[in-house]
C-alpha positions, 0 to 999 in steps of 0.5 A: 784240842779236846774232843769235846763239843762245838757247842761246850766251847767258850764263846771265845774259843767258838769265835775262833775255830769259826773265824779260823774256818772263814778266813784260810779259805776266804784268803785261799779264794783271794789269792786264786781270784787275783792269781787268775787277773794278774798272771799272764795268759798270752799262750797259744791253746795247744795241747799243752793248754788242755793238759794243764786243764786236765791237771787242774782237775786232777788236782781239784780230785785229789784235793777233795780226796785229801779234803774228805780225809781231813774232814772224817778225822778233824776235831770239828768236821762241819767246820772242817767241810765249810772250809773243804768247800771253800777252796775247792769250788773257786778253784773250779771256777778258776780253772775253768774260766782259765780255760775258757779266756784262754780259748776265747783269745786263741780260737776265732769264734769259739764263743759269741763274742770275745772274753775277757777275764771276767766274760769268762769268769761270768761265764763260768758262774752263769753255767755252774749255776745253771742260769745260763743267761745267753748273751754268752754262747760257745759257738764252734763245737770244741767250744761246747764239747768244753762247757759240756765237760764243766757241765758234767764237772757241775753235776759232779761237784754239787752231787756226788762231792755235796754227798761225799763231803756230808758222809765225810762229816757224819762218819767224823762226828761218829768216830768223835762220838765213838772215842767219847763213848757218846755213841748209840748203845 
């Protein structure tokens, strides 16, 4: 694909790299959601369970990692960060409304009353959003030291990734510019 300008293409082709950044992250966040409803989540919360919810994060780090080097070096970084976005947020969500079903159904009382996949989906929107409506409370202290991790998670995700991700797009668009020898003199 030329380096050329987003607003220099066809119309057509316009269409198309729009449409192509919409529907991968659109069909990504499809299958996360109905891989959260479908699979089975009848273990016990042991170790194991906190394991796996440190390794989600983990992996939600590295694919921004990987995101914000795919985003300095794409043709169209702007689009390229829309889609960045696009998976890495739901996957948060994911993990984290995993994490808080799978609690709710193995700690008696952790929470003010029993989740259900999508209790802990609502649940895990209602604090990332910051709305916090209160008919759902972590209640033991292992519970909000939890909600407190997605807390900080929030702050880091909408502030420094937010930050990163637009300085990822500014040095993309730079470098483009620099290739075309369209940069400032």
């Amino acid at each position: 694909m030329s380096q050329r300008e987003y607003a220099d293409l066809p119309a057509r082709q316009r269409r198309r790299l729009l449409l192509r950044a919409f529907v991968r992250p659109t069909l990504s966040a499809v299958a996360l959601f109905l891989l959260y409803y479908l699979l089975p989540f009848d273990g016990r919360l042991s170790g194991r369970v906190v394991l796996s919810l440190a390794g989600g994060l983990v992996v939600v780090a590295g694919l921004l990692v990987w995101q914000v080097q795919k985003i300095r070096t794409a043709s169209y970084p702007l689009l390229r960060a829309i889609e960045a976005l696009a998976v890495t947020l739901p996957l948060f969500i994911i993990i984290f409304a995993t994490s808080y079903f799978v609690t709710s159904a193995n700690v008696p009382g952790a929470f003010s009353e029993d989740l259900t996949r999508t209790d802990s989906l609502y649940f895990t929107v209602t604090v990332l959003s910051t709305v916090g409506f209160g008919d759902i409370t972590p209640v033991l202290q292992g519970t909000r030291a939890l909600v407190m991790v997605q807390m900080i998670g929030d702050l880091f995700l909408v502030g420094i990734v937010a930050k990163v991700i637009v300085g990822a797009v500014q040095t993309g668009l730079q470098s483009r510019d620099d290739q075309q020898g369209t940069g400032p003199d």
